[in-house]
Backbone bond lengths (Angstrom), bond angles and torsions (degrees), N, CA, C in turn:
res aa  C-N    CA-C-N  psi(-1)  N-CA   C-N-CA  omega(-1)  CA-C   N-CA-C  phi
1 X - - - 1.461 - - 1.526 109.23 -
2 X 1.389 111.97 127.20 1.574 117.96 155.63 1.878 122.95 -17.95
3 X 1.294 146.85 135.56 0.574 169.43 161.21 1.567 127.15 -52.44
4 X 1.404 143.98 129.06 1.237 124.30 -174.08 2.004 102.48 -54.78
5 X 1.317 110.40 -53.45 1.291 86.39 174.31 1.443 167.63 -32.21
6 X 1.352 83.13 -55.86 1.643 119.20 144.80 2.025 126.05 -26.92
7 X 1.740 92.15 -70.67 1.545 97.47 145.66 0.924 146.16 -30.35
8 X 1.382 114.56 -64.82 1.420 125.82 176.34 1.345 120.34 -72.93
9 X 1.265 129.41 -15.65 1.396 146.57 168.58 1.454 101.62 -80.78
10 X 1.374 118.99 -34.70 1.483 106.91 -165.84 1.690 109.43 -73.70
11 X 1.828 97.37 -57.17 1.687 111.47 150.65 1.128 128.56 -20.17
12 X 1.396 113.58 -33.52 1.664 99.70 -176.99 1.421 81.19 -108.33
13 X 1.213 162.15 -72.77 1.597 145.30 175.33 1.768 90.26 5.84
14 X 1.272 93.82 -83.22 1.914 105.93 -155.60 1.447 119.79 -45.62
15 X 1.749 97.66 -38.00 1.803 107.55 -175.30 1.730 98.05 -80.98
16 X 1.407 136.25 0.88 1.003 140.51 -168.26 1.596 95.93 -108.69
17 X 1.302 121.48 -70.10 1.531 115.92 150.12 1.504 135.37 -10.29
18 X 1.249 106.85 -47.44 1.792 129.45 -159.57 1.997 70.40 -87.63
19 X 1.053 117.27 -80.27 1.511 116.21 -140.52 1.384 96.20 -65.81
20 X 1.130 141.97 -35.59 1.670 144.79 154.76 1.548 98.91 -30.53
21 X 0.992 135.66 -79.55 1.564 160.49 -126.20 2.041 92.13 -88.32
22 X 1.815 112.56 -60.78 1.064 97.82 162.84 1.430 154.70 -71.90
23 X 1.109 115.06 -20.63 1.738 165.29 139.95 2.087 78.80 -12.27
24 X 1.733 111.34 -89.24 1.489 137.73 -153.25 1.166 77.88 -63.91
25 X 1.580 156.60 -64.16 1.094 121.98 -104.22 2.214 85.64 -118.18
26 X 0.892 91.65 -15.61 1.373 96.64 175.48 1.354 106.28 -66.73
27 X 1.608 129.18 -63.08 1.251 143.19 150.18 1.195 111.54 -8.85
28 X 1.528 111.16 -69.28 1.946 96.69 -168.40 1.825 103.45 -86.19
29 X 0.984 106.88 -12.32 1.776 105.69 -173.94 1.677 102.32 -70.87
30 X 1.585 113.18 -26.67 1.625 126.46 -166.18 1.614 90.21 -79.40
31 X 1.376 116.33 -40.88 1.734 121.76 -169.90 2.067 104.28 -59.78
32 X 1.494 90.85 -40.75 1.628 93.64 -166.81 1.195 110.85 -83.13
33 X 1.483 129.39 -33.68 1.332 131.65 -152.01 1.567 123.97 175.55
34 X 0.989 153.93 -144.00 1.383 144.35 150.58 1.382 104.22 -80.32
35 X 1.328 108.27 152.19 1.681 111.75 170.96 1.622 126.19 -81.44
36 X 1.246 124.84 132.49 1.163 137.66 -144.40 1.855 82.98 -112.02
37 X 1.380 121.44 85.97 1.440 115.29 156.30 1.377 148.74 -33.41
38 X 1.449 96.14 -25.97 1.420 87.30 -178.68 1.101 99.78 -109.96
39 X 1.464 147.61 15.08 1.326 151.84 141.31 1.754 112.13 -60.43
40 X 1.192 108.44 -65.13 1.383 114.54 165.59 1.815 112.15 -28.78
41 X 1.233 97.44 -76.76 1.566 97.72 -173.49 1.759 118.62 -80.34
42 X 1.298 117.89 5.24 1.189 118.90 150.25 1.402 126.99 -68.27
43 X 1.463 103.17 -49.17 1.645 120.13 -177.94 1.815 109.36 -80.43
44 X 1.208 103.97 -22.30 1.915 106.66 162.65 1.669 106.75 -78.45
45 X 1.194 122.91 -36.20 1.412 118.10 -177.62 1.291 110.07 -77.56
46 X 1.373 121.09 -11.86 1.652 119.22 -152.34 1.957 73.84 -108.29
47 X 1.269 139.93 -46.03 1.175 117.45 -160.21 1.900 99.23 -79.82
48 X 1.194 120.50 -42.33 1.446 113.57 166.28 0.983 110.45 -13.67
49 X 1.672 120.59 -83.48 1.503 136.67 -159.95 1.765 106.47 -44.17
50 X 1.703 108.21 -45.19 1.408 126.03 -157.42 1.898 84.46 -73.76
51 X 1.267 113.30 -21.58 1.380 114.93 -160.44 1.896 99.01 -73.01
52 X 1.421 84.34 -65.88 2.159 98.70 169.24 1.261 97.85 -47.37
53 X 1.277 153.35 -72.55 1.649 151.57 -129.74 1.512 81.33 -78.97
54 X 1.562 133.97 -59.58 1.403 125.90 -168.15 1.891 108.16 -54.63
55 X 1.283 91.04 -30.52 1.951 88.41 -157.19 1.830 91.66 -79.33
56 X 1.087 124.31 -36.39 1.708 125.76 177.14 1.679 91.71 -67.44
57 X 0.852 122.95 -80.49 1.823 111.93 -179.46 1.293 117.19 -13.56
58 X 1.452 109.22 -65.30 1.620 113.34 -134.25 1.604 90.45 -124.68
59 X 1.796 126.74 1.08 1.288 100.63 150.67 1.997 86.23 104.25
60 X 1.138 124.46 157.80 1.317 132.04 127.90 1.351 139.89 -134.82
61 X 1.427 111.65 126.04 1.555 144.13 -157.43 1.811 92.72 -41.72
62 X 1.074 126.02 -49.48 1.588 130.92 -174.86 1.695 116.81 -82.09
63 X 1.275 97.52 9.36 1.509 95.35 170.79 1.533 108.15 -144.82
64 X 1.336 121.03 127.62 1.251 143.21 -162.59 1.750 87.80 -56.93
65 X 1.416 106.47 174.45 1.551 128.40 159.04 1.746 141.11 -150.52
C-alpha cells in the first residue's frame, strides 16, 4: 500500500490538476457563451480522479518507494 506520503503528494498533483483544468475551462466556456458550472467542475473533478489513477499507476518521481 501507498504511503501517507505518497497521498499527500498525489492530493496536491490532483488539487493542482482540478485548479489547472478549472482555471481553462472557465476561459474557453467565457469565449463561447456563459459558463455552465456544473460542467466546469465536473470536468475539473473528472481530471483530478484521472490525476490519482495516473499517480498510483505510474508512481511519483518526488516521493521515494
Amino acid at each position: 500500500m501507498k504511503n501517507k506520503r505518497f497521498w499527500i503528494a498525489a492530493a496536491h498533483r490532483a488539487l493542482w490538476t482540478f485548479c489547472e483544468t478549472f482555471i481553462a475551462t472557465i476561459g474557453t466556456a467565457a469565449l463561447i457563451e456563459d459558463v455552465a458550472w456544473n460542467h466546469v467542475l465536473s470536468a475539473s473533478a473528472l481530471a483530478s480522479i484521472i490525476s490519482v489513477a495516473k499517480s498510483i499507476v505510474t508512481g511519483l518521481p518526488e516521493v521515494e518507494e
